[in-house]
N, C-alpha and C positions, 0 to 999 in steps of 0.2 A: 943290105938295108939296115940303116941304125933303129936300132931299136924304138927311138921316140920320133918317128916318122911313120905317120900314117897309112894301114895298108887294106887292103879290102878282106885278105885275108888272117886277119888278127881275129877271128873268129867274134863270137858275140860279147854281149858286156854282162857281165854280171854282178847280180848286189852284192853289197860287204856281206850279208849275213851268209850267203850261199861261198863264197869265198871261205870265211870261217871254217863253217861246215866242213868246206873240201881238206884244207888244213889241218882240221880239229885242233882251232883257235878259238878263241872267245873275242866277241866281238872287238872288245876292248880293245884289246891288243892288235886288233889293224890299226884302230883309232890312233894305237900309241906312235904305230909304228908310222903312220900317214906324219904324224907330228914333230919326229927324232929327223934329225940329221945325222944318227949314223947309217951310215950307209951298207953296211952289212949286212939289214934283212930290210931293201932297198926293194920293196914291191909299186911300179908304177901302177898309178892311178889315174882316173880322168873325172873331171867335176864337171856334172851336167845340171847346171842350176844349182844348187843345194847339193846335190844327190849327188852320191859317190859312187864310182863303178868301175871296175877290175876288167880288161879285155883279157879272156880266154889264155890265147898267147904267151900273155907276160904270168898267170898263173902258171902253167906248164911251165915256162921258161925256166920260174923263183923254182918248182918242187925237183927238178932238174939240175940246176946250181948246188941244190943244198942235199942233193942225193949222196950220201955218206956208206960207203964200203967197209964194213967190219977186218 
């Protein structure tokens, strides 16, 4: 399944600020990152109304990718 295909289990949505939190980012810095076309720290997002929200999934996915091995 492609990743930007809708699925029932892509677990819940969560706010930017709880995404932050999970990260230990500062808000901002999703903001930036929603904004950047580099695609390097390429975290999907979904706009409901206004309101910006991170599904479960693609958070796991992003701390997974960028899991780094000493």
């Amino acid at each position: 399944m492609d990743r930007n295909t809708p699925s029932a289990d892509a677990g819940p949505l969560l706010k930017a600020t709880d995404v932050a939190r999970t990260l230990n980012l500062e808000l901002q810095t999703l903001a930036d990152w929603r904004c950047s076309a580099e695609k390097r720290r390429a975290l999907p997002f979904v706009k409901v109304g206004s309101a910006v929200r991170y599904r479960q999934s693609d958070v796991s996915r992003f701390i997974e990718a960028n899991l780094q091995c000493a």
